[in-house]
N, C-alpha and C positions, 0 to 999 in steps of 0.2 A: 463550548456552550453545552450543557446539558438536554434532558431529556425530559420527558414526561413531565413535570412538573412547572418547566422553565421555557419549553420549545416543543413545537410542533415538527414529529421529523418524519420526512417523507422519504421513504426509500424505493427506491427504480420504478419510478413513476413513467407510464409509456403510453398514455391517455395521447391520442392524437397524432402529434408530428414532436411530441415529448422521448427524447433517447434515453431512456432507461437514466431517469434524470432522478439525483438526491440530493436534499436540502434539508436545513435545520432553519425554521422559523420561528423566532422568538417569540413568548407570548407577551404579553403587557407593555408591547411596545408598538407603535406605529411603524407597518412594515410598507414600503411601496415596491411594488412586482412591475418590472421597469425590459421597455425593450421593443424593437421595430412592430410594426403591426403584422401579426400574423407569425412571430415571434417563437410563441408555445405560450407568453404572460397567463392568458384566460383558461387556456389546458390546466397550467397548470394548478390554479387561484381557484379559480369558479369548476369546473368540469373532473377537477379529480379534487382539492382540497377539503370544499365547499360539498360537492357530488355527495361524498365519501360522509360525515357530517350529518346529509341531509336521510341517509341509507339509514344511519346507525338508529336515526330517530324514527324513522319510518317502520325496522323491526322491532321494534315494542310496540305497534299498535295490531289489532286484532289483524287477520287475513279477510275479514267481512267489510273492515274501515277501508282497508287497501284500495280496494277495489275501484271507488271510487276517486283516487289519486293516482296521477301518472306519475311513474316515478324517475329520476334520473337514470341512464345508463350506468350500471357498473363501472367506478373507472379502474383503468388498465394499470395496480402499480402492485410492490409487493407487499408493503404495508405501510401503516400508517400510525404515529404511537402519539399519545399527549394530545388529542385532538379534542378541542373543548365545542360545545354548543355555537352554531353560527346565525345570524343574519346576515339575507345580502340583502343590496339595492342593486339588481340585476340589469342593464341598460336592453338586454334583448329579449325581455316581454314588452311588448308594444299596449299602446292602450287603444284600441279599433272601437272596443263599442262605445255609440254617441251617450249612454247614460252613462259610464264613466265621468265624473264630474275632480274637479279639484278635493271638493269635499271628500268625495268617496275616495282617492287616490289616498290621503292625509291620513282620514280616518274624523275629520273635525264634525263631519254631518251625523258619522255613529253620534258621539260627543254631544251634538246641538243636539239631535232627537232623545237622547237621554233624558238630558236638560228640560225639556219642552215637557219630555212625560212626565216627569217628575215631582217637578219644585209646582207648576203652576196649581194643582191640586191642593197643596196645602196652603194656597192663601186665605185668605179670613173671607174676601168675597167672591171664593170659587163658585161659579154656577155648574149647581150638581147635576143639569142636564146635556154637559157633554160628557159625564160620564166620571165615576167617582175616582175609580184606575184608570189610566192610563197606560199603554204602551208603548213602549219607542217603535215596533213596526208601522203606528199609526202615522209615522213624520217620516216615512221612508217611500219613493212613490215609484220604487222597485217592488215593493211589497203590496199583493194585493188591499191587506189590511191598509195601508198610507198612501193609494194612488188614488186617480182621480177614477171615478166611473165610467165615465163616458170616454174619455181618450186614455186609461190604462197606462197613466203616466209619463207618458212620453210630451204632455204640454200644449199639445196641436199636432197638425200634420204639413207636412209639405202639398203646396198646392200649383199648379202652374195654370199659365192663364193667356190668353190669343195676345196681351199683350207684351207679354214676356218671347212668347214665340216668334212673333211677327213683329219686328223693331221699325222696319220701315216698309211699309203699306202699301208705298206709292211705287214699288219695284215690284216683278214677277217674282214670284212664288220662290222657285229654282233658280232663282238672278239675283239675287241681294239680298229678298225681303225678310228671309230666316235663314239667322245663325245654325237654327237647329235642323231643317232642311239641307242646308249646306253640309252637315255631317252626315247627313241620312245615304245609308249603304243602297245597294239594287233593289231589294226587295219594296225599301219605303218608296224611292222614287216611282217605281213603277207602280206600286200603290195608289200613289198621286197622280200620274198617268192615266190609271184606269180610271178614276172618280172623275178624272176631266174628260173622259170621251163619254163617261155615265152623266155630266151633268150640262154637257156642251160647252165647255169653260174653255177660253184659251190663254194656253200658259205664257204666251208671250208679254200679255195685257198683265198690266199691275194686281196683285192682291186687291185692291180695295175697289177692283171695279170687274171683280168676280165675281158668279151668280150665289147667292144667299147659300142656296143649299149645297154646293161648293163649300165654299167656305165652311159652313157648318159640319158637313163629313170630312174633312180636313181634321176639322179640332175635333171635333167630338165621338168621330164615329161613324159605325153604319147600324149599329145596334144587330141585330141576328143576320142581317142580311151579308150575303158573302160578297165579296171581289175578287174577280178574276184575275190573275195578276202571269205575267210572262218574262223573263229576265237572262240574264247568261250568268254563270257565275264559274267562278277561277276557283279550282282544288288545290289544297293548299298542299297535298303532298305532292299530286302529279303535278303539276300546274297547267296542268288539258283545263278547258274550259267546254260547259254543258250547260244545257239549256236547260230552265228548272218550269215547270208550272205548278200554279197552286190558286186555291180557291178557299177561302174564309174570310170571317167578317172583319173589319176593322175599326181597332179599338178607338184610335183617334190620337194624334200629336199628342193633346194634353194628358192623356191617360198613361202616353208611352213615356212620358215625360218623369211623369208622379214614380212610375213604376220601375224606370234605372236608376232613378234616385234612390228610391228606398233600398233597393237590392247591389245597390254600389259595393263592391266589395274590400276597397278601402279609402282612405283621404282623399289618395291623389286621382280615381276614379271619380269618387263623389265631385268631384270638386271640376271636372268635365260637365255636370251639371247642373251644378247651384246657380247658374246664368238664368236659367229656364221653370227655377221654382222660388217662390217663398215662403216663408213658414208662417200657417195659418194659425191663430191661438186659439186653443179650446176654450168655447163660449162659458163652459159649464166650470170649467176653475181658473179662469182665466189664464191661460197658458202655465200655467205653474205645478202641473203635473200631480199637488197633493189633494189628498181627498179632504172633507168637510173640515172633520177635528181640526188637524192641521194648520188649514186657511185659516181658523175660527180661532185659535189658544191663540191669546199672548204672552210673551214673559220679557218682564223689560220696558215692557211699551210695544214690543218688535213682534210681529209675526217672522213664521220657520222663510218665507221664502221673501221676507223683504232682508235678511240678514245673507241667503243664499246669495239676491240679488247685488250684493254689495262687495266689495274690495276687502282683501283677507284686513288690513289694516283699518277700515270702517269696524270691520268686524270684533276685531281686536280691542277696540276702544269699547263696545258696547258691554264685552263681559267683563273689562277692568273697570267698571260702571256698576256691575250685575248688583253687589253685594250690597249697594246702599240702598236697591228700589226691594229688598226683599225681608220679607218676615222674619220673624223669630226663627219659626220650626223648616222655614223654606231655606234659611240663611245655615243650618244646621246640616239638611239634604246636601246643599249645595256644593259643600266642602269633600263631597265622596266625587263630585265630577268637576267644579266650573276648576281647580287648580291643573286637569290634565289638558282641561280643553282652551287654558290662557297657554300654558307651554307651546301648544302646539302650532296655536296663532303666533304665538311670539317667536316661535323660530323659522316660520315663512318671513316673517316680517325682515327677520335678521338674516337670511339666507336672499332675499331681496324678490319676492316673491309675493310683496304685500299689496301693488298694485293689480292683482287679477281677480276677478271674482271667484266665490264660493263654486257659482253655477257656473262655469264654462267649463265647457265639454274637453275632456282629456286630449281627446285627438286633434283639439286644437291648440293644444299647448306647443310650443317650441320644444326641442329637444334639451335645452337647459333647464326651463321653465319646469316640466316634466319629472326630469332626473331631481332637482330640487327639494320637488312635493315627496319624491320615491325615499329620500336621504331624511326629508322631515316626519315623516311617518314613522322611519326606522330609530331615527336619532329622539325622539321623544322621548322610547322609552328609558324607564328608571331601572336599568339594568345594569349588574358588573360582573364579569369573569365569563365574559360574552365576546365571542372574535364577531368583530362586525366586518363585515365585504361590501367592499364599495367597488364599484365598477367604474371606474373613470370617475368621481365626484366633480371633477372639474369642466367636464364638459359641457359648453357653451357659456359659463360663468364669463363676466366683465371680470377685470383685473378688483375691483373695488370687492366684490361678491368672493371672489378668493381671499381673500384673507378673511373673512370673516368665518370662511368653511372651515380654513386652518385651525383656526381658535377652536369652531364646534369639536374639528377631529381629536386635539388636544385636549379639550375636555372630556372624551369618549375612553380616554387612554388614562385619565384623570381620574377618575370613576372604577377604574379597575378594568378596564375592557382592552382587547387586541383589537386593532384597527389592520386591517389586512386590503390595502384598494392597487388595485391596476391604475395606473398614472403615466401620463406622458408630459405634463407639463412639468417646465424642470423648475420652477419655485417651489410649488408643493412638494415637490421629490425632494428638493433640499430641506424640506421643513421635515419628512422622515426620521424617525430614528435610526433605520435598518434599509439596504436596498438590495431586492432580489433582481440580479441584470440573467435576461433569458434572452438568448440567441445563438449567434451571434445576427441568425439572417433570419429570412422569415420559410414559413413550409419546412422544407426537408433540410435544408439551411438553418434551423434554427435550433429549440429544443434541447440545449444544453447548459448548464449552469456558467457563463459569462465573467461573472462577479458580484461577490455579494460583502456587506458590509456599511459601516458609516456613509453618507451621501461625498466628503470629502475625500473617503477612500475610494471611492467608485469613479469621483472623478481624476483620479491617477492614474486609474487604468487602461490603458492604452488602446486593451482589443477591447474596451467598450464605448458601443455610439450614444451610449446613455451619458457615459459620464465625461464624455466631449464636450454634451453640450450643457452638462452642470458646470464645465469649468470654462464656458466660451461667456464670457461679456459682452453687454450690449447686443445690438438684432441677431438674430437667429438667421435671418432669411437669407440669402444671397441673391441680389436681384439688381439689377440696371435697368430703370426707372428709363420708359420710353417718352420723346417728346410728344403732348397732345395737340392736334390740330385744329383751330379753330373754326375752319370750315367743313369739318366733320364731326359733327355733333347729333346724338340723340336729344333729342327735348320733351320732357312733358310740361304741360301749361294747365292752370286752375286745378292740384289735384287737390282731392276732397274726397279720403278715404278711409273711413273707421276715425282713427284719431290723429290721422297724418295731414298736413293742412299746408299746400304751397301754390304760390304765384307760378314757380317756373323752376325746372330741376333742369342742367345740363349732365349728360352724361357724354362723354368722348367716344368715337366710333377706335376700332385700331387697338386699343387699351385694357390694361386691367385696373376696374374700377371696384373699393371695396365701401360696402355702407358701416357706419360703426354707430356706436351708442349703447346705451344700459340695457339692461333686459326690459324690455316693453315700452322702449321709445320709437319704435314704430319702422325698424328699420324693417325686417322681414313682409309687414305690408307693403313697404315702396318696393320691394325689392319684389314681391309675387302679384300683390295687386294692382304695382302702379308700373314699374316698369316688366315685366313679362309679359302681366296681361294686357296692357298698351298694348308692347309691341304686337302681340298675336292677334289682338284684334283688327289693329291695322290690316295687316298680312292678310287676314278672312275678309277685309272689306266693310267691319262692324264699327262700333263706336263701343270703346271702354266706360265701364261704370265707373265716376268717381274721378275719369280722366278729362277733360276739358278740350287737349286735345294732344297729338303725339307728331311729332315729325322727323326727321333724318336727312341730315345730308352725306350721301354713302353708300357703301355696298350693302343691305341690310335683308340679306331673302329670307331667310328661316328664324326660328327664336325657340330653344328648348330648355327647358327647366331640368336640371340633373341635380334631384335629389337622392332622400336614401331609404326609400318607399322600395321594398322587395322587389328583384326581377322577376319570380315565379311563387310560387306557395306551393309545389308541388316537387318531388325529389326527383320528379323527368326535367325541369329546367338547371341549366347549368353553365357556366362561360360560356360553351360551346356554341348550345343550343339560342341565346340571348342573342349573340354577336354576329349569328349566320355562317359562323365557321366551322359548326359541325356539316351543312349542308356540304359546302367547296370540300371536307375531309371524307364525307362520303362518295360525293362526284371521283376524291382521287380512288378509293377504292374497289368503286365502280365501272372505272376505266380498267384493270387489269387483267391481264391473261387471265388467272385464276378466277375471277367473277365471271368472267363470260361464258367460260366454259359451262360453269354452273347454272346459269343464266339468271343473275342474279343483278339489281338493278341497283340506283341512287335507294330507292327506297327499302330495300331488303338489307341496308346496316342501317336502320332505324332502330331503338329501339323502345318508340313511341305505336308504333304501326304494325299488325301481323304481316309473316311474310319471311322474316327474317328472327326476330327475339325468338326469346324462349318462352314458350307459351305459358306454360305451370307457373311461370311468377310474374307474367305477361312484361317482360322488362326491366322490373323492376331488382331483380334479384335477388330479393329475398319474398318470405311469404311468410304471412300471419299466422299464427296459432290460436288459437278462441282458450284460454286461462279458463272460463268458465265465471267463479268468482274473485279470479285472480287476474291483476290489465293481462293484458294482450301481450304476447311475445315475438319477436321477428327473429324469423332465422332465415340464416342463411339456404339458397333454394338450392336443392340436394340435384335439382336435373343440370341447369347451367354451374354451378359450383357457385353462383353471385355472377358472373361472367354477362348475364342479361341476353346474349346471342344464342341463337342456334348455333349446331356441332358446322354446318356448312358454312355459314357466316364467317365463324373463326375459323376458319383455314382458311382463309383470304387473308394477307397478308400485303403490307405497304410499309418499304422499306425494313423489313425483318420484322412489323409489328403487325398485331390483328388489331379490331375496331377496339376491343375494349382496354385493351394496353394505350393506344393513341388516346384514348380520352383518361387513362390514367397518368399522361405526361404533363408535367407542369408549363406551363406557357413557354417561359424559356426555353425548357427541353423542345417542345414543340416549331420554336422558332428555327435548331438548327438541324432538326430532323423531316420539317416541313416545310424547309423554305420554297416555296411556289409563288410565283408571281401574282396568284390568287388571293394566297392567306399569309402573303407577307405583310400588306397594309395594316390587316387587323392584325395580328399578334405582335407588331410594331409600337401600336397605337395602346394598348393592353401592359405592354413592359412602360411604355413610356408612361403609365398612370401609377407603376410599382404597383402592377399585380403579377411580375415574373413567375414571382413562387405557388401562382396560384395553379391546380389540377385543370385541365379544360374541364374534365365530368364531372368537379366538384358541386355537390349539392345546391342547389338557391336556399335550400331552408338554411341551411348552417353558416351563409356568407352574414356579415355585418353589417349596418347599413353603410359606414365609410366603403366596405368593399363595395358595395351594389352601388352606391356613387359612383364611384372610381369605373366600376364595366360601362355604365352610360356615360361619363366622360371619353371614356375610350371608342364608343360609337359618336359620338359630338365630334372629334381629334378626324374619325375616317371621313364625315359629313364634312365637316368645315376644310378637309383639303380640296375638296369638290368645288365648293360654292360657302362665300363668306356669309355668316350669318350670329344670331344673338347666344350667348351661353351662359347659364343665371343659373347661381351654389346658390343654399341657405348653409351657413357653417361647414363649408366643405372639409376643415380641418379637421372638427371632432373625432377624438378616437384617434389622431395619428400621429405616431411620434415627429418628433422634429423635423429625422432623417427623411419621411415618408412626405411631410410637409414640403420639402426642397424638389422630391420627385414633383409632389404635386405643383406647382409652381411652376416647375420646367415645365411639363405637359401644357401649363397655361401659355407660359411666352410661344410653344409653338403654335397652338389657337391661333394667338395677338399674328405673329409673325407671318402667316396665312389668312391675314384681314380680317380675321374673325373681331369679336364685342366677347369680353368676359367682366360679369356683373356678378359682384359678390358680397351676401354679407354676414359679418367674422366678427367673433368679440378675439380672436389672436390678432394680439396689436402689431406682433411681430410680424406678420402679412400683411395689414393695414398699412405700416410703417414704409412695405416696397412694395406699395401699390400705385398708379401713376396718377390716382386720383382719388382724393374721398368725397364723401357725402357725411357728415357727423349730424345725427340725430336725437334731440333730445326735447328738454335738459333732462328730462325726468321718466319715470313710466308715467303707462296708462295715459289717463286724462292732464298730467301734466307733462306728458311729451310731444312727438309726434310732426316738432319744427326742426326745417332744417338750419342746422346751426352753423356746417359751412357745407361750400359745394366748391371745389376746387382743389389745385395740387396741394401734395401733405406738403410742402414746402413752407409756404405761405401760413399754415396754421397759426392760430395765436392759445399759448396757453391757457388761457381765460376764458376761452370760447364755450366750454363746456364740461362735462365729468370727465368727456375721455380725453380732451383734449391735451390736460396734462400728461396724464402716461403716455399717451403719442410721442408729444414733444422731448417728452426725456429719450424715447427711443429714437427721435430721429436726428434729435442731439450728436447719438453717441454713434449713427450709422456709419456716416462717410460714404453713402454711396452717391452716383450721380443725383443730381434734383432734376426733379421735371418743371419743365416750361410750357407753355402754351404759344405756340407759334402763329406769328400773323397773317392772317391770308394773305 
């Protein structure tokens, strides 16, 4: 293969857990970069190909522009030759803020406010009192110029209210009455405490036969006036407890309310409180966040926010409409924008994406759903001799929605462009021109060139697990389908939730049960709203919204959601730190001769806490440089060398290692250098999720979210050998190769095996297929899904039943593994 011209050649490339790795990657061709998770694939694709690319563009702009751009790390290689211009669709920038909308992700609302400013102006009966020009800021309600006035575009506010708080009246305060009392730490109770000997209330009496002004400083307040409040509270490093007093006024429930909501710091926080508020609509533009113009232009017949308000595929039809309601000179305009802004619709629609509205908030999108919009954004444009980088395209896709990406990606290469995407599904891998296998293992295990070539040649090769399972037919999974019992059953009765709509859902206790269906047939609500939050409100004593009612014959104590919502935002969290095994690895090294001597305790190998770290970079290891008008620089801190410890610290030694070498051991290592009766459970529990290769001190910012899964699976595995309880994935597959799939799976049947409930839902039919029960949800998205179309073993299924039903059935067709039955009481 050639050079420069033909191929992209990367020589000793050493970005990460990469071994001075070289490849020749061909242009103009669909390349898929293939291989266990944790691999080197993204090392070497995104972080040194892609990095490198993004560097090269970044030095031709001024050192003034810089400034305000962060720019990728340098990556670690020795050169890089024939490297064309990239886009990627990046899977780990998250979309957190709630004005993030599908629109704005797309780019379609640039597009419509374009549209809006533009064409309506030159109709024949423009009224010249909204203004002769227009500007597309005006239709943006991010922009002062296009927000609304009075609520600054956010639509309304979140408000909460006594009766959101207090669900049932006729129970004591601190005994039933509030869900959100019930969560309330020392400080609030005791708060409550004081108001009740301030207003002679007794807390044993029901809520609603409380005295007026009670009640009232509850929700509302005490307005200036302080409360004396007295409590004991637990040190979270010592864990000595002390007596705290404090004296100030209080806000009031509702206020505390309004005020963690707003300052939620992501989804699955916010989402601790959306029980307790609802959103209010600004009087002044009636929730719709734009200012006058806005609300006021037509074009179409359509205002800007009843087209937001609508389904990409409503949407879609109104501008394939556009050209016949418009003027001469409008129909002229029109031609410079409505053709980018029908492409862009129309390849949501095709990417299956066409049931969601314009206005829904990014961070409500599903991790498919998401990735989608990120691929339709990129893939619109009319570009050739462009490597585009896709990060997984297939993740969370139905089988129906993959082929269709296929064809996009075929067209992208069609066009003249290199297609360069990280993939673990092996259809798309087979659809490849080219396949880069990286491994053979993951971490320090991995990082070397594997196999690379045709997808048929890859699957010849022996030491690769890629092209095993390009040449393994039929399921993927390996699994023996457990019998379900029919006097152990979860049940919900009347749900009624968003667009989900059922008489009665069984779910088996013992089992792994998976929901399937299309993108936005509604499985993810049963799966969060109907069955999680059932069970947990059960559990608190509450009544679920939207639930009818919940019941269980079984062991059923606990119930946790293990998503892939980040463990920390900060580079002091880490395995270690998450899973409470840095605390037992301190304890060991603060048991030893050598610390005593020193007198040196559990908390002096922190290096969260003074005491022990190094102070000059308080832990962290390195330390900032102020650029001036150039970002900011980290270097490594010249007193600890990176080390994070005091010189005393490290001369403390356990087992020939110091604190920072221990946290630089990979799990594995860990397990047979630490094996302690302590910290054997959890780093048992950790390997069994296939996170061996992972560092205990590796960063939380740099983990994925499949890993960050995987660590709270791993805390689920130590809880549930305790005491049986609920365990609810959305997509727990995403991002994981086959191999890493079969880990994960095993970790499940040990859940199931240990009495636990494992609730999952997967558009990988090959997990669906050896699951011991499904849920199929459809038939359709949005507004025409949301029924359950079967509830019962995959056995039983009938092809006909639904979209997914067929791909099921052929996979379980060609299984041969045991069937599951339902056994009679």
């Amino acid at each position: 293969m050639g050079t420069g011209e033909h191929a992209i050649e990367v020589v000793g490339a050493r970005t990460h857990n990469l071994d001075d790795l070289t490849v020749s990657v061909p242009k103009g061709r669909v390349v898929a970069f293939t291989g266990v998770s944790g691999s080197g694939k993204t090392s070497l694709l995104i972080d040194t190909i892609h990095a490198e690319a993004q560097l090269r563009y970044l030095e031709g702009i001024s050192p003034f522009v810089r400034q305000f751009i962060t720019p990728r790390d340098r990556p670690q290689v020795t050169r890089i030759e024939g490297l064309p211009p990239t886009l990627a669709v990046d899977q780990r920038t998250p979309a957190r803020s709630p004005r993030s909308t599908l629109a704005t992700v797309t780019g379609v609302g640039d597009y419509l406010g374009l549209a809006f400013a533009r064409l309506p102006p030159l109709a024949r009966d423009w009224d010249p009192t909204l203004g002769a020009v227009l500007k597309p800021v005006q239709f943006n309600p991010a922009m002062p110029e296009g927000c609304c006035a009075q609520c600054r575009g956010s639509g309304g506010r979140a408000r909460s209210a006594e009766a959101l708080l207090i669900i049932e009246p006729g129970r004591p305060l601190l005994d039933g009455a509030s869900p959100w009392f019930a969560m309330a730490r020392a400080p609030e109770r005791a708060t409550v405490q004081a108001l009740a000997r301030r207003f002679a209330a007794d807390l044993g009496r029901p809520w609603r036969e409380q005295p007026e002004e009670f009640r009232r400083a509850v929700l509302h307040g005490t307005g200036e006036q302080a409360v004396e409040i007295a409590y004991e509270a637990t040190m979270k490093k010592s864990g000595t407890t002390v007596g705290v007093r404090d004296s100030r006024p209080w806000p009031g429930a509702i206020a505390e309310a309004e005020r963690l909501y707003r300052g939620a710091a992501g989804p699955a926080v916010r989402a601790t409180y959306e029980p307790f508020v609802r959103n209010e609509p600004c009087a002044a533009c009636e929730g719709t966040g734009l200012g006058v113009v806005a609300r006021t232009v037509r074009l179409g017949g359509r205002r800007l926010h009843e087209l937001l308000d609508r389904p990409v595929e409503d949407v879609l039809g109104w501008a394939e409409g556009l050209a016949a309601t418009l003027g001469p000179a409008q129909g002229e305009a029109a031609q410079a924008v409505l053709p980018a802004l029908r492409a862009r619709l129309r390849l949501l629609v095709r990417l299956g994406v066409g049931h969601v509205q314009l206005s829904r908030p990014a961070p409500t999108l599903s991790g498919g759903e998401l990735q989608r919009a990120r691929v339709a954004a990129q893939l619109s444009t009319d570009l050739s001799g462009v490597a585009f980088v896709l990060d997984e395209p297939s993740a969370g896709l139905h089988p129906a929605d993959k082929a269709r990406l296929g064809e996009l990606i075929e067209e992208l290469r069609g066009s003249g462009n290199t297609v360069l995407m990280i993939e673990h599904d092996p259809e798309l891998i087979s659809r490849a021109d080219w396949v880069i296998d990286v491994g053979p293992g993951a971490g320090r295990g991995g990082g070397r060139l594997v196999a690379q070539g045709a997808p048929r040649e890859i699957a010849a090769v022996p030491e690769s697990l890629t092209g095993r399972y390009l040449a393994m037919p039929g399921g993927r999974v390996r699994r023996a389908r457990r019998p379900v019992r029919a006097d152990r059953m979860l049940s919900l009765t009347d749900v009624d939730v968003r667009t989900v709509r059922a008489d009665r859902i069984d779910i088996p206790l013992g089992a792994l049960t998976c929901l399937t269906g299309v993108s936005g047939s509604g499985k993810s609500t049963l799966l969060m709203d109907g069955v999680a939050g059932a069970v947990q409100a059960r559990l608190d004593g509450t009544s679920a919204p939207g639930v009818g009612g919940v019941d269980w014959t079984g062991p059923l104590h606990w119930a946790t959601v293990v998503d892939q919502e980040p463990i920390g935002r900060t580079p002091r969290s880490n395995p270690a730190t998450y899973t409470k095994a840095f605390n037992l690895i301190r304890n060991l090294f603060a048991g030893t001769d050598a610390a005593a001597r020193r007198g040196l305790t559990a908390g002096s190998f922190s290096f969260n806490s003074p005491g022990g770290r190094c102070e000059p970079c308080t832990g962290y290891g390195v330390r900032q440089v102020d650029m001036n008008f150039l970002p900011d620089v980290w270097v490594t801190c010249d007193v600890c060398d990176g080390r994070r410890f005091g010189p005393e610290v490290l001369a403390v030694t356990y087992q020939g290692l110091a604190i920072d070498e221990v946290l630089d051991l990979t799990i594995d290592e860990a397990s047979e250098l630490l094996d302690t009766p302590a910290l054997r459970p959890v780093l048992t529990a950790l390997r069994r999720t296939g996170l061996g290769y992972m560092r205990l001190g590796q960063s939380a910012t740099v983990l994925s979210g499949g890993e960050a899964q995987r660590l709270k699976l791993a805390a689920a595995l130590t809880k549930g050998a305790r005491q049986p309880g609920l365990v609810v994935l959305d997509e727990p597959v995403t991002g994981l190769h086959p191999a890493d799939v079969q880990v994960l799976v095993d970790a499940f049947d040990v859940l199931i095996a240990a009495g636990n409930t494992v609730v999952l839902a997967e558009h990988d039919l090959h997990l669906a297929a050896a699951a011991d029960w499904l849920v199929d949800m459809g038939p359709g998205s949005g507004a025409a899904g949301g029924s359950v179309l079967h509830c019962g073993p995959p056995d039983v299924l009938r092809p006909d039943s639904g979209p997914t039903a067929g791909y099921l059935c052929g996979l379980l067709a060609g299984r041969g593994a045991p069937t599951a039955s339902v056994d009679a009481v």
